[in-house]
N, CA, C and O atoms as CSV, one atom per row, in Angstrom:
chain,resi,resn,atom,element,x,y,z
A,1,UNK,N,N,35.997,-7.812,16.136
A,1,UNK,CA,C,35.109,-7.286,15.130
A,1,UNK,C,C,35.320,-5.782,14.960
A,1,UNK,O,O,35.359,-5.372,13.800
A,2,UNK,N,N,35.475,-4.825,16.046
A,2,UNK,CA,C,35.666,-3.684,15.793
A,2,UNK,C,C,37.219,-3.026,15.481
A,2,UNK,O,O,38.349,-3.388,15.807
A,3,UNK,N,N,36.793,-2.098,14.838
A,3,UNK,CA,C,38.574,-1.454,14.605
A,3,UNK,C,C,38.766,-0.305,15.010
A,3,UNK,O,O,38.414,0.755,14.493
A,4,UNK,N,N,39.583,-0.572,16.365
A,4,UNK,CA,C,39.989,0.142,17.025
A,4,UNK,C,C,40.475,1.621,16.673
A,4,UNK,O,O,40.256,2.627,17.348
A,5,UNK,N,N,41.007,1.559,15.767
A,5,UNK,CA,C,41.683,2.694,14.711
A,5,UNK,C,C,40.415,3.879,14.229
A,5,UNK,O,O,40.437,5.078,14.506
A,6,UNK,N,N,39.533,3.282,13.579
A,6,UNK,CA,C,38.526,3.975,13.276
A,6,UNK,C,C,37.886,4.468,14.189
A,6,UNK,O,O,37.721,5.688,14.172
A,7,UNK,N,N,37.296,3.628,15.331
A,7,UNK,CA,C,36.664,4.205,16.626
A,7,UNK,C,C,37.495,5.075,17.279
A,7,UNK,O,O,36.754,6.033,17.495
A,8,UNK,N,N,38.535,5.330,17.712
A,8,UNK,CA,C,39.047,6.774,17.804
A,8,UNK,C,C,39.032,7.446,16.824
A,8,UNK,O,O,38.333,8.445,16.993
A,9,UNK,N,N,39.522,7.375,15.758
A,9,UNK,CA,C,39.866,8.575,14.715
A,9,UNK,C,C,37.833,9.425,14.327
A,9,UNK,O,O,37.441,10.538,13.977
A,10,UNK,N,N,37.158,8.131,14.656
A,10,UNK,CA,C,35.832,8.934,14.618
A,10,UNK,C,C,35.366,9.863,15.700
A,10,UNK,O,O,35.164,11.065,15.524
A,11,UNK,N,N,35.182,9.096,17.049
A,11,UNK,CA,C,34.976,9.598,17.950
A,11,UNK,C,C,35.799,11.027,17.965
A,11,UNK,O,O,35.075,12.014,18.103
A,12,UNK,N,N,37.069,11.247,17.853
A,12,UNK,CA,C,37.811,12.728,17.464
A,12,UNK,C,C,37.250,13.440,16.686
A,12,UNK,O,O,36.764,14.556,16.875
A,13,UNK,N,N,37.295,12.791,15.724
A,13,UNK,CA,C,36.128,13.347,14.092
A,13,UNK,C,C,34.961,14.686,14.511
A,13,UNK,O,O,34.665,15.767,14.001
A,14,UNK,N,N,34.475,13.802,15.882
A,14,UNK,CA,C,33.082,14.227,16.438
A,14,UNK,C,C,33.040,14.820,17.546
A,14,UNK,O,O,31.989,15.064,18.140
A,15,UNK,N,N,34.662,15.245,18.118
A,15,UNK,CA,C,34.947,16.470,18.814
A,15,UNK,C,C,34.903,15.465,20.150
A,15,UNK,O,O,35.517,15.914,21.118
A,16,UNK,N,N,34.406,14.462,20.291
A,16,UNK,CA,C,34.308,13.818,21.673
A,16,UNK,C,C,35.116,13.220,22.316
A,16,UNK,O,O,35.748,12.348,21.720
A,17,UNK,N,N,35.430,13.485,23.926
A,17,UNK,CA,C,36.433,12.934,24.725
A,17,UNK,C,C,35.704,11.081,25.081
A,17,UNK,O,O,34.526,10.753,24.946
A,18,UNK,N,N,36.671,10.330,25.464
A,18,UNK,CA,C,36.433,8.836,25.645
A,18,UNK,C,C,35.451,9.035,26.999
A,18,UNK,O,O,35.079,7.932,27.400
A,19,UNK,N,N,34.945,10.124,27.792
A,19,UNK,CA,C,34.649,10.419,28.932
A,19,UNK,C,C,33.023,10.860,28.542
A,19,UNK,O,O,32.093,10.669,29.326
A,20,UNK,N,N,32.902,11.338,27.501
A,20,UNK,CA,C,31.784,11.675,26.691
A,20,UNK,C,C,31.026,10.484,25.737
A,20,UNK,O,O,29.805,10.349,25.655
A,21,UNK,N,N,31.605,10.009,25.337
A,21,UNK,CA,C,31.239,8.635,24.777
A,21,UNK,C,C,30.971,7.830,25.368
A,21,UNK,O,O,30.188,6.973,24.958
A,22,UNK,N,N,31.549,7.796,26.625
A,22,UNK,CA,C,31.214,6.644,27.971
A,22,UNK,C,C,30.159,6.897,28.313
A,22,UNK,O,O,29.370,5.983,28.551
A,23,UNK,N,N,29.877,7.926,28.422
A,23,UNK,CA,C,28.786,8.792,29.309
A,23,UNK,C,C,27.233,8.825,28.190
A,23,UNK,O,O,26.063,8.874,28.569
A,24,UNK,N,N,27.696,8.783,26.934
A,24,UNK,CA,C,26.632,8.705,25.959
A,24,UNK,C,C,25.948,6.736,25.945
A,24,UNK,O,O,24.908,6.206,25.553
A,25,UNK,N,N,27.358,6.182,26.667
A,25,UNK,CA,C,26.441,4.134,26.397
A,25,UNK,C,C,26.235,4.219,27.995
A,25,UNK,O,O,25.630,3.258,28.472
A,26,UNK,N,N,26.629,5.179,28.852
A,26,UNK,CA,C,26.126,4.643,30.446
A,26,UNK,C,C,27.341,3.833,30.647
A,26,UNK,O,O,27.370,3.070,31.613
A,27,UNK,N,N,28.410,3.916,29.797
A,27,UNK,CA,C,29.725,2.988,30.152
A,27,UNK,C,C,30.900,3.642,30.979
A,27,UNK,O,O,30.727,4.585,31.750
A,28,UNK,N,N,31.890,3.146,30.777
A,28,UNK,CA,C,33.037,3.493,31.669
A,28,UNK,C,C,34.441,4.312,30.089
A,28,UNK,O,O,34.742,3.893,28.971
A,29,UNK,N,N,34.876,5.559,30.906
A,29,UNK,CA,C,36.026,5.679,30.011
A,29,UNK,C,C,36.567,4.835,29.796
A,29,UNK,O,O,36.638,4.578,28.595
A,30,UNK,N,N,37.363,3.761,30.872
A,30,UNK,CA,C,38.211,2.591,30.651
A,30,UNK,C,C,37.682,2.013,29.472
A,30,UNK,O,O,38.345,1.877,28.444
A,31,UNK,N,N,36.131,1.566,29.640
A,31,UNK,CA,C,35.881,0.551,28.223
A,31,UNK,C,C,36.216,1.226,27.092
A,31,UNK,O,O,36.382,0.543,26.081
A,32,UNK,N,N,36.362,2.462,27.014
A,32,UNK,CA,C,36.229,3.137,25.838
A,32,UNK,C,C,38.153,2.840,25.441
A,32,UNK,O,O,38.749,2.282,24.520
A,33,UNK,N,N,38.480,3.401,26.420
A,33,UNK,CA,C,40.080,2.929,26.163
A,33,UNK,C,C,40.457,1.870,26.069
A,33,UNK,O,O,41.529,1.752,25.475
A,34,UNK,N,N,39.802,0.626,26.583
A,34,UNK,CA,C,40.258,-0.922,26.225
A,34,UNK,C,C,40.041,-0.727,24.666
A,34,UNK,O,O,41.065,-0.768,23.983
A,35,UNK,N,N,38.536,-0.471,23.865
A,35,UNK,CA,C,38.251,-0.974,22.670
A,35,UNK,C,C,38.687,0.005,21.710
A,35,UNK,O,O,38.512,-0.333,20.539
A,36,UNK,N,N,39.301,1.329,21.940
A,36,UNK,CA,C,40.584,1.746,21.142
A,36,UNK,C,C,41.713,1.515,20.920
A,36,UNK,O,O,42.373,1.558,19.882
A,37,UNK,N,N,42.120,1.071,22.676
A,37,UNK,CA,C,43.507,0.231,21.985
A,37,UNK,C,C,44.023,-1.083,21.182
A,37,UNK,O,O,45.071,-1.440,20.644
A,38,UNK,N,N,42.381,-1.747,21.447
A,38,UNK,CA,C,42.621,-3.346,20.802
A,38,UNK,C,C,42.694,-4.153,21.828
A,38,UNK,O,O,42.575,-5.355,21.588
A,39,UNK,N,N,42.899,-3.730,23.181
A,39,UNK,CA,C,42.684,-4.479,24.093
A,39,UNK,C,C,41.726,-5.190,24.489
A,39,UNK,O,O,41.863,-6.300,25.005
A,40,UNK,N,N,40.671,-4.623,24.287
A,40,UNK,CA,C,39.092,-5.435,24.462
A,40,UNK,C,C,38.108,-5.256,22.938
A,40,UNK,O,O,38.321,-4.674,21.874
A,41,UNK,N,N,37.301,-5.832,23.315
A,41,UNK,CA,C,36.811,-6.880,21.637
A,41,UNK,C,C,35.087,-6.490,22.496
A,41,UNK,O,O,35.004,-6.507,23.724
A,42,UNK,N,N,33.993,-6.202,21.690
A,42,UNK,CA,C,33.044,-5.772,21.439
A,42,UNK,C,C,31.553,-6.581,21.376
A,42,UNK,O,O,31.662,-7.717,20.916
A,43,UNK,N,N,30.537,-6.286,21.660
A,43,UNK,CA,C,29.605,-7.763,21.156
A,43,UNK,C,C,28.954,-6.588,19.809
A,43,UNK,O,O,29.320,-5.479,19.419
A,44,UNK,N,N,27.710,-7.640,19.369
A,44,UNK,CA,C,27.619,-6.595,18.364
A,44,UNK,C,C,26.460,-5.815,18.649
A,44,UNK,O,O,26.253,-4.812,17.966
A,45,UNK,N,N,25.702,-6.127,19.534
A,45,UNK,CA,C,24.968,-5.296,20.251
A,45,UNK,C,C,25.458,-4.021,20.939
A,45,UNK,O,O,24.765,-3.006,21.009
A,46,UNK,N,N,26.392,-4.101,21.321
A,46,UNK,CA,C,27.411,-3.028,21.333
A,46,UNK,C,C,28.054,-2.247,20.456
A,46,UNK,O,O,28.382,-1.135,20.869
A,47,UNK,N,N,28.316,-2.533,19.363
A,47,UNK,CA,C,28.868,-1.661,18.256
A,47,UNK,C,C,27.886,-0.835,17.861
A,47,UNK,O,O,27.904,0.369,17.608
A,48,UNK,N,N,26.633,-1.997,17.831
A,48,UNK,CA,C,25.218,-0.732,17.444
A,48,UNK,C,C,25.261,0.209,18.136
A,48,UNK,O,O,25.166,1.324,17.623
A,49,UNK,N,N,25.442,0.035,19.736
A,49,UNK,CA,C,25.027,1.071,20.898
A,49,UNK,C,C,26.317,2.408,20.343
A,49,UNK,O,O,26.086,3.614,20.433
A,50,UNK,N,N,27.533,1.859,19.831
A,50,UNK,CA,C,28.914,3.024,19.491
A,50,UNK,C,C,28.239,3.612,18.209
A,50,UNK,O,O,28.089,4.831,18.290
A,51,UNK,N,N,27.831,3.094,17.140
A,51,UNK,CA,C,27.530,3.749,16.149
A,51,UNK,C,C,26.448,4.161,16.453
A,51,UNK,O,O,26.505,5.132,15.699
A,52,UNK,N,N,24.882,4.326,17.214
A,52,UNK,CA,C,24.700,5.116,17.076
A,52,UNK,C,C,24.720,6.846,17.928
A,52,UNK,O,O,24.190,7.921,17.649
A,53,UNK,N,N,25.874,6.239,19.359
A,53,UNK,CA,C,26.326,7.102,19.892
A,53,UNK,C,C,26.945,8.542,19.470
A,53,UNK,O,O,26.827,9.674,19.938
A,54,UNK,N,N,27.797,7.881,18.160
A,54,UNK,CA,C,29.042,8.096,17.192
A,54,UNK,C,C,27.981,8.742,16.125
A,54,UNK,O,O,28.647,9.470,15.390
A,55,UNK,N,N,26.663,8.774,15.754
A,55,UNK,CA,C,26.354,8.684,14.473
A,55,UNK,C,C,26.943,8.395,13.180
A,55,UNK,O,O,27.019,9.308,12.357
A,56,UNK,N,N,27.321,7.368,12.934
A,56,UNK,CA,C,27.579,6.459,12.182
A,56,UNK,C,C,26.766,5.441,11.984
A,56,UNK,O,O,25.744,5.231,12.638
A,57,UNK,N,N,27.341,4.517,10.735
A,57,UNK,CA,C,26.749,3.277,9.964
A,57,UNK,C,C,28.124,2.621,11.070
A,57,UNK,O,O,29.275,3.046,11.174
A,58,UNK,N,N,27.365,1.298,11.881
A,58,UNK,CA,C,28.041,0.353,12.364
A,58,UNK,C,C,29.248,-0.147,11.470
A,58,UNK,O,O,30.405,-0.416,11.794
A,59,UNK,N,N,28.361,-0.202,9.759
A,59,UNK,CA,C,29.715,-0.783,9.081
A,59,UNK,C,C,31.096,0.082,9.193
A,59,UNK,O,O,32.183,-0.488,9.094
A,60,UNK,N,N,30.966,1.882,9.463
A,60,UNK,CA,C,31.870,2.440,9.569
A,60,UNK,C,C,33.140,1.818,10.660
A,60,UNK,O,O,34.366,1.917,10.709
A,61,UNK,N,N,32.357,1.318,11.255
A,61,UNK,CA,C,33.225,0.948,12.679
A,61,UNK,C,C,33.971,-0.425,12.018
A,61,UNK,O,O,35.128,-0.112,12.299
A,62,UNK,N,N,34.066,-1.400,11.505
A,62,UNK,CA,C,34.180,-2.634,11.151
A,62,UNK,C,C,35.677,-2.579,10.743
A,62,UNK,O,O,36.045,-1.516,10.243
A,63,UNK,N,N,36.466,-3.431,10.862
A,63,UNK,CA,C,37.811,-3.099,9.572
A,63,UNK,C,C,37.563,-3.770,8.407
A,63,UNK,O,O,36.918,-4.758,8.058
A,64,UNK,N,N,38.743,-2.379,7.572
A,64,UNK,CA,C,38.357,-2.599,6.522
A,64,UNK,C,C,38.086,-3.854,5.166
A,64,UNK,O,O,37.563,-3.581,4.086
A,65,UNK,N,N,38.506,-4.992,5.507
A,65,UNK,CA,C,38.094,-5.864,5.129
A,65,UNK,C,C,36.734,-6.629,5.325
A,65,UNK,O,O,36.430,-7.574,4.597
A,66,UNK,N,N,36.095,-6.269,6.133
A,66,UNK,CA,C,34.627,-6.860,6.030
A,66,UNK,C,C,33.845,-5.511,5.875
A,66,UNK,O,O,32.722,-5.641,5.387
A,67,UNK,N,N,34.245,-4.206,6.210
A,67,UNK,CA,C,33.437,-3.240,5.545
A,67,UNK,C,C,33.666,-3.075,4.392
A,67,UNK,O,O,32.961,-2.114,4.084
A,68,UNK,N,N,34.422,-3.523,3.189
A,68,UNK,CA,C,34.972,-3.647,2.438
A,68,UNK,C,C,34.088,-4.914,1.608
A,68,UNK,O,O,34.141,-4.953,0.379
A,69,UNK,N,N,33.189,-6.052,2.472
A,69,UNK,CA,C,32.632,-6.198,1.262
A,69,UNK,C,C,31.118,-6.579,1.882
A,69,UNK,O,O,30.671,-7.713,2.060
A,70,UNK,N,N,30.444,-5.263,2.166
A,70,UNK,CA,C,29.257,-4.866,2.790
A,70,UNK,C,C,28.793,-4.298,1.611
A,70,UNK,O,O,29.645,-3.697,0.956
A,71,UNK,N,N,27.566,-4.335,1.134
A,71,UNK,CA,C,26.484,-4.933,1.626
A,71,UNK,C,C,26.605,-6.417,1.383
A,71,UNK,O,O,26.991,-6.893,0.315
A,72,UNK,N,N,26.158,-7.298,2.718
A,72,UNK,CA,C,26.182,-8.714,2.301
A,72,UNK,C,C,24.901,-9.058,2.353
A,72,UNK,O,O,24.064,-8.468,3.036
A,73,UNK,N,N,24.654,-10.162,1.537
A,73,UNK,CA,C,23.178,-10.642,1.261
A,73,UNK,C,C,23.486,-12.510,1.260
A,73,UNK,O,O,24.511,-13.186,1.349
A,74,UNK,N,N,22.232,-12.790,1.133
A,74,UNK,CA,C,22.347,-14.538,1.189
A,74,UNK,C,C,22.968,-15.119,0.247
A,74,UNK,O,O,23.652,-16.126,0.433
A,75,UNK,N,N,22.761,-14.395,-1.204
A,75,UNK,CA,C,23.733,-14.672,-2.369
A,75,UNK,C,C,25.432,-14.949,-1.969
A,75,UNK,O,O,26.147,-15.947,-2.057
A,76,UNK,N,N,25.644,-13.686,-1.540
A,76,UNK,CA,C,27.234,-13.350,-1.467
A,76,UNK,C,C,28.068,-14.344,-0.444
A,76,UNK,O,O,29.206,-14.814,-0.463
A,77,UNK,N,N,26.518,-14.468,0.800
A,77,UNK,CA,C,27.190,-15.520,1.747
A,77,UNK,C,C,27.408,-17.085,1.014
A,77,UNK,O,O,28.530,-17.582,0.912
A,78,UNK,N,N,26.452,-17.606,0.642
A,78,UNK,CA,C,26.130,-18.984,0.175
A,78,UNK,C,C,27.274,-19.091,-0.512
A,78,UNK,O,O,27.999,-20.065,-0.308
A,79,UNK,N,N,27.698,-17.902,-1.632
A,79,UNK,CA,C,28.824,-18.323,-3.022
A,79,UNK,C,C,30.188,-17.852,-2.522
A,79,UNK,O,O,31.109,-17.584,-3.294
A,80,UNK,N,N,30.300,-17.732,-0.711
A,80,UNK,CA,C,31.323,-17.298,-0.584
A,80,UNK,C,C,32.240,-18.214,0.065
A,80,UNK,O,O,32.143,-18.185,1.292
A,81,UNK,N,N,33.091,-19.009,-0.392
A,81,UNK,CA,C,34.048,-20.090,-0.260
A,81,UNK,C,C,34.846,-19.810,1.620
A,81,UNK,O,O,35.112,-20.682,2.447
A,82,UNK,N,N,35.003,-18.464,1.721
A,82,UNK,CA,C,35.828,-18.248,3.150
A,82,UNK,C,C,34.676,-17.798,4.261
A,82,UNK,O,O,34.871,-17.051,5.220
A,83,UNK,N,N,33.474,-18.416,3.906
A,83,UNK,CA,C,32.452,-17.872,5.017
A,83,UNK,C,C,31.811,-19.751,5.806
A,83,UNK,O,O,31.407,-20.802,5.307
A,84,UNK,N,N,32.038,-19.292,7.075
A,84,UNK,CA,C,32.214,-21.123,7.220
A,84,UNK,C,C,30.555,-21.528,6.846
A,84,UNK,O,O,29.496,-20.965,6.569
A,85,UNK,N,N,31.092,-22.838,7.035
A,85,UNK,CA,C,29.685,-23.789,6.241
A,85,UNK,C,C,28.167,-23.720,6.618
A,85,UNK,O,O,27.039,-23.685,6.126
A,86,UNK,N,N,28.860,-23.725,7.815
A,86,UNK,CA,C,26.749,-23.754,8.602
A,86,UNK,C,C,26.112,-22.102,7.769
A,86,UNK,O,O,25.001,-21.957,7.260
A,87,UNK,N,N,27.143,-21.122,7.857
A,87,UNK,CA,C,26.008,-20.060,7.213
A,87,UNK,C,C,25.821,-19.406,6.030
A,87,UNK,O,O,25.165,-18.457,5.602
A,88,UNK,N,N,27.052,-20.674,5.416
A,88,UNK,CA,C,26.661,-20.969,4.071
A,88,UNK,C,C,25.523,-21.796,3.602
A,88,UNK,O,O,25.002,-21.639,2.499
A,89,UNK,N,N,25.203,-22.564,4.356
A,89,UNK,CA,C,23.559,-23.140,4.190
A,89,UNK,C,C,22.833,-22.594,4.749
A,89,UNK,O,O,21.857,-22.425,4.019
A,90,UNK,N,N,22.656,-22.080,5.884
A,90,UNK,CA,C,21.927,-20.684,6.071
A,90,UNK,C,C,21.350,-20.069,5.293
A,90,UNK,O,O,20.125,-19.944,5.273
A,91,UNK,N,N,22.320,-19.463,4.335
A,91,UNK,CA,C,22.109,-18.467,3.587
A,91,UNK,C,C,21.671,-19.146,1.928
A,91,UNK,O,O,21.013,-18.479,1.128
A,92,UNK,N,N,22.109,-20.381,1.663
A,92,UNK,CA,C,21.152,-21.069,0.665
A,92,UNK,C,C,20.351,-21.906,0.944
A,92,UNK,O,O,20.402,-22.872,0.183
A,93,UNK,N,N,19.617,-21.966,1.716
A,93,UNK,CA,C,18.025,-22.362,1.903
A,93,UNK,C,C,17.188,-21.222,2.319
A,93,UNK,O,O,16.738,-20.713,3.345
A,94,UNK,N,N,17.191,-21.078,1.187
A,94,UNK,CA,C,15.856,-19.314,1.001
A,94,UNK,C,C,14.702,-19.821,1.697
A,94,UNK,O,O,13.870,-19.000,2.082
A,95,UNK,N,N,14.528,-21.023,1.914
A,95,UNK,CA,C,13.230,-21.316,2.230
A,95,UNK,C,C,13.041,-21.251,3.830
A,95,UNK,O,O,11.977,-20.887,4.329
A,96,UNK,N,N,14.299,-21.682,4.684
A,96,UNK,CA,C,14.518,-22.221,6.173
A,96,UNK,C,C,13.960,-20.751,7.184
A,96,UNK,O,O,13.362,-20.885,8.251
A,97,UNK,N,N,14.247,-19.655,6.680
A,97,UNK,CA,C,13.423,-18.657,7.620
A,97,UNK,C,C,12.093,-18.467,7.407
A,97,UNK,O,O,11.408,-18.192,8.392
A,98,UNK,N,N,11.555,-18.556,6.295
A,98,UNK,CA,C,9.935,-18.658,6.221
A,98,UNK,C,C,9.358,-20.048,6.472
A,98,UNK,O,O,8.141,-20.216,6.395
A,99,UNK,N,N,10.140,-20.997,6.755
A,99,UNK,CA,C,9.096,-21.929,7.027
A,99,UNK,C,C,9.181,-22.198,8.547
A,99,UNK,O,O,8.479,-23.020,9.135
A,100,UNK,N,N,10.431,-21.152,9.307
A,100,UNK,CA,C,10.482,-21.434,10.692
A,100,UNK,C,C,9.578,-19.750,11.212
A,100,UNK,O,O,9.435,-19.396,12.382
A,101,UNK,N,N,9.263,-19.243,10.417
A,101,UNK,CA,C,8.604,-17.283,10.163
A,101,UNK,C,C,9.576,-16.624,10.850
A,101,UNK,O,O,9.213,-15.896,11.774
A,102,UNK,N,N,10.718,-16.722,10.600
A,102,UNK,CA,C,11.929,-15.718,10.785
A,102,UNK,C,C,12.126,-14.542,9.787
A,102,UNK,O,O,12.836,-14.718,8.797
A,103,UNK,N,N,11.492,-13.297,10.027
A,103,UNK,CA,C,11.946,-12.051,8.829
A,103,UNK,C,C,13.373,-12.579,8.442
A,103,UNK,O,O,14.210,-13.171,9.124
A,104,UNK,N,N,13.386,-12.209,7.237
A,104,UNK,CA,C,14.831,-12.165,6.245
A,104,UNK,C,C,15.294,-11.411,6.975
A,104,UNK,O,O,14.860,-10.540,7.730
A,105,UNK,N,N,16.821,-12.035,6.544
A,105,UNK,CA,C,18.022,-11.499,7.453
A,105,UNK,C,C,18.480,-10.275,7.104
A,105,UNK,O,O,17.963,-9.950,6.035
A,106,UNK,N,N,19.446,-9.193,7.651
A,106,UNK,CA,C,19.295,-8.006,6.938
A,106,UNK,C,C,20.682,-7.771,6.652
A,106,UNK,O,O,21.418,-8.674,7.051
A,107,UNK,N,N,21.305,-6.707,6.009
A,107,UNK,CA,C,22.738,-7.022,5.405
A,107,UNK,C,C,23.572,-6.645,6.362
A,107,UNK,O,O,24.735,-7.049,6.328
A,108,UNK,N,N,23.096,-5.752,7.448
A,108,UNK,CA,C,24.383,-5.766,8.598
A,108,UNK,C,C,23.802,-6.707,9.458
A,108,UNK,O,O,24.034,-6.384,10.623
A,109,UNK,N,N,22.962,-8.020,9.348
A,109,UNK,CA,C,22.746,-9.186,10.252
A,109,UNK,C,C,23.860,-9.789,9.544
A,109,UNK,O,O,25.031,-9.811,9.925
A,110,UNK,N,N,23.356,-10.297,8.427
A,110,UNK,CA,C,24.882,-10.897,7.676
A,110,UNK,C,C,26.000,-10.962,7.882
A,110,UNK,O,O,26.718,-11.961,7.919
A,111,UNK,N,N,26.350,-9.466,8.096
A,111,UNK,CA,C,27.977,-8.749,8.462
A,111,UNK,C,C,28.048,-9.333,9.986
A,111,UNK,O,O,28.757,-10.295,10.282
A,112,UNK,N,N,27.611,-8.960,10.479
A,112,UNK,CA,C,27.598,-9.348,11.862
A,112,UNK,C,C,27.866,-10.867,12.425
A,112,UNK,O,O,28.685,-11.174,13.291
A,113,UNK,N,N,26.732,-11.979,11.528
A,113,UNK,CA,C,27.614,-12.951,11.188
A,113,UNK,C,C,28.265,-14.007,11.091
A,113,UNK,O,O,28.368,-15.154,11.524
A,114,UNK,N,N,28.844,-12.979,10.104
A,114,UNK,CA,C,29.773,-13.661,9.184
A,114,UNK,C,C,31.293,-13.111,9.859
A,114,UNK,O,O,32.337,-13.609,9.439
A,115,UNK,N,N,31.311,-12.206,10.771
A,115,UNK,CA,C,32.297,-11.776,11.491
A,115,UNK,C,C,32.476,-12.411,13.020
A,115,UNK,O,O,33.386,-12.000,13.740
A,116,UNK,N,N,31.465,-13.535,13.512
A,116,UNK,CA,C,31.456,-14.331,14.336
A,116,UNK,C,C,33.117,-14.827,15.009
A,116,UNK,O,O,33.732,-15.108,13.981
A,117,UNK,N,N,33.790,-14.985,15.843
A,117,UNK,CA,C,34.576,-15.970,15.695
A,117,UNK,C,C,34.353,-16.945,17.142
A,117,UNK,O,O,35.103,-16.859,18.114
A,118,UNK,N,N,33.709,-17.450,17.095
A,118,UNK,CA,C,33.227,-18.713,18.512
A,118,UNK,C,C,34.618,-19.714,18.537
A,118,UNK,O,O,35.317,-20.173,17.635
A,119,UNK,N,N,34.655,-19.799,19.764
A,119,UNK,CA,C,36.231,-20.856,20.066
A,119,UNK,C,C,35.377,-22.565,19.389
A,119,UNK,O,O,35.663,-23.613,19.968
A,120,UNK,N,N,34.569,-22.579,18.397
A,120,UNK,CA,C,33.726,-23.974,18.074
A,120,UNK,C,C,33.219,-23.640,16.751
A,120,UNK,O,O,32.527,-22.627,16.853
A,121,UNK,N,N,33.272,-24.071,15.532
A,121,UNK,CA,C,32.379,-23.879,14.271
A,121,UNK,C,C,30.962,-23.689,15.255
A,121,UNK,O,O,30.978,-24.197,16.376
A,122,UNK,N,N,29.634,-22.870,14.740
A,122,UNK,CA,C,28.548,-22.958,15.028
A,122,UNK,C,C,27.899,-23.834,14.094
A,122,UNK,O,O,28.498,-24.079,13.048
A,123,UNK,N,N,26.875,-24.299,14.281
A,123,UNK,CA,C,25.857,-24.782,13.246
A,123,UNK,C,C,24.611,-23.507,12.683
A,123,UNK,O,O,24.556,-22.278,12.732
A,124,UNK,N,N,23.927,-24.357,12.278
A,124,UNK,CA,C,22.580,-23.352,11.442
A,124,UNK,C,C,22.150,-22.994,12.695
A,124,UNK,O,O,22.227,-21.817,13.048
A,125,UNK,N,N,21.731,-23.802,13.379
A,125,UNK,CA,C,20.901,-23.587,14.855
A,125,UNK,C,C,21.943,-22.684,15.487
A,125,UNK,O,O,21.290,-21.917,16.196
A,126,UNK,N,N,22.961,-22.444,15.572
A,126,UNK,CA,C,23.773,-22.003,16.513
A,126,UNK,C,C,23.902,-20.331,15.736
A,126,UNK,O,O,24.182,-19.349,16.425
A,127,UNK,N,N,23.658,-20.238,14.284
A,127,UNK,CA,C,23.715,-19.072,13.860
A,127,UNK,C,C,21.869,-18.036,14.193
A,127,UNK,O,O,21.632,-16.830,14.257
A,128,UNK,N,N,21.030,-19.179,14.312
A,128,UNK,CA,C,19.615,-18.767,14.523
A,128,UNK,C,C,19.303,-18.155,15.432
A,128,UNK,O,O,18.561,-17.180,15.552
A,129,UNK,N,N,20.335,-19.182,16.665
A,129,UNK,CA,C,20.360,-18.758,18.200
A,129,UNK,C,C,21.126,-17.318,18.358
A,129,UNK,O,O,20.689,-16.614,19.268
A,130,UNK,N,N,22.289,-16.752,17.535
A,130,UNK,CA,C,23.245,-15.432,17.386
A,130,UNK,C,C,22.106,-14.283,16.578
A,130,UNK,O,O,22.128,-13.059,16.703
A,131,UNK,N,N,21.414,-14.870,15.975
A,131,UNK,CA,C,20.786,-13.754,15.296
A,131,UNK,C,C,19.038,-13.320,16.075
A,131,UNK,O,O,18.260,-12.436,15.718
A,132,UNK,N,N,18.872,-14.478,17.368
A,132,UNK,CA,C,17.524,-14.384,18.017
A,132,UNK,C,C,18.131,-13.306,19.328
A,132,UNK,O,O,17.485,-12.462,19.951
A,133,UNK,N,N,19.336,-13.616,19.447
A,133,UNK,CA,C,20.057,-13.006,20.420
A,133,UNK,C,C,19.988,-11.023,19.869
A,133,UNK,O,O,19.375,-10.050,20.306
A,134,UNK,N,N,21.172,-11.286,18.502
A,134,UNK,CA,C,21.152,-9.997,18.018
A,134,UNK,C,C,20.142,-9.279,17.908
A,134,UNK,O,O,20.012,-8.161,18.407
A,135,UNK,N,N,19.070,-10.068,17.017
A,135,UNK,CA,C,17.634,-9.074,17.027
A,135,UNK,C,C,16.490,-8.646,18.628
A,135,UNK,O,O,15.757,-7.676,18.823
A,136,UNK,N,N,16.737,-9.619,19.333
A,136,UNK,CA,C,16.241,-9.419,21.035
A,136,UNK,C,C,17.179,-8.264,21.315
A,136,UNK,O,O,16.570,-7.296,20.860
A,137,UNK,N,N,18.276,-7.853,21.791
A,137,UNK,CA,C,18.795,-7.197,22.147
A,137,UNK,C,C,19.074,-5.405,21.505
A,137,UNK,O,O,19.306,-4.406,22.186
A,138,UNK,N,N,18.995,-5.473,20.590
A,138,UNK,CA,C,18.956,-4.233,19.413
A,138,UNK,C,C,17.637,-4.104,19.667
A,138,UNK,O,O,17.371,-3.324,18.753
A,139,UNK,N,N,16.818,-4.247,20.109
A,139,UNK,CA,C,15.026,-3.938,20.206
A,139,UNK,C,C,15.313,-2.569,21.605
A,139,UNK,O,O,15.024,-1.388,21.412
A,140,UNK,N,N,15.750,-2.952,22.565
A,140,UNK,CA,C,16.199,-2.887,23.568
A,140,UNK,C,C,16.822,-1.115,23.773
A,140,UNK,O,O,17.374,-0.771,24.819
């Protein structure tokens, strides 16, 4: 999900060593050097914790093809042919979060995702369970 490319060229941007950034999530330089080189891969509870380390929009961090077509909404998901199925019904049954009282989803919940890749298609339930996760943890 994250692009490696950007997360250095920002973090530089912002004058900061990978030793300083570590030190801003309570993490390790190493992690910082795995997820610049592409070596290690991100949750998204974590990207929040880089962007707002970084001060940045999380979408900054994203490559450019899914920041590229941010803002996403339930419309864009539902009518979008390469977004898999379960959260394409997700996202067209306007009705399924208010009748379970789930706040509407928000457009970097969307992004987030819709950038999923699970070694298994998820289902609706399995996207409910990613987004009870995402929103528990971002509280945090």
């Amino acid at each position: 999900m994250l692009d490696p490319k950007r997360l250095r060229a920002i973090r530089k941007a912002r004058g900061m060593s990978q030793l300083e950034l570590a030190a801003a999530l309570d993490g390790s330089p190493a992690q910082i050097s795995k997820l610049e080189s592409g070596k290690s891969d991100c949750s998204v509870t974590y990207l929040l914790r880089l962007a707002g380390a970084l001060d940045v929009s999380p979408c900054e961090l994203l490559p450019g093809q899914v920041s590229a077509t941010l803002p996403l909404d339930a419309a864009r998901v539902a009518n979008d042919p390469m977004m898999p199925p379960a959260l394409r019904r997700l996202a067209a049954d306007s009705q399924l979060l208010a009748r379970l009282s789930i706040p509407p989803i928000e457009p970097l919940e969307w992004a987030a995702l819709a950038t999923l890749s699970p070694p298994s298609p998820l289902t609706v339930q399995g996207y409910l369970r990613v987004l009870f996760v995402l929103r528990t943890e971002t509280m945090v």
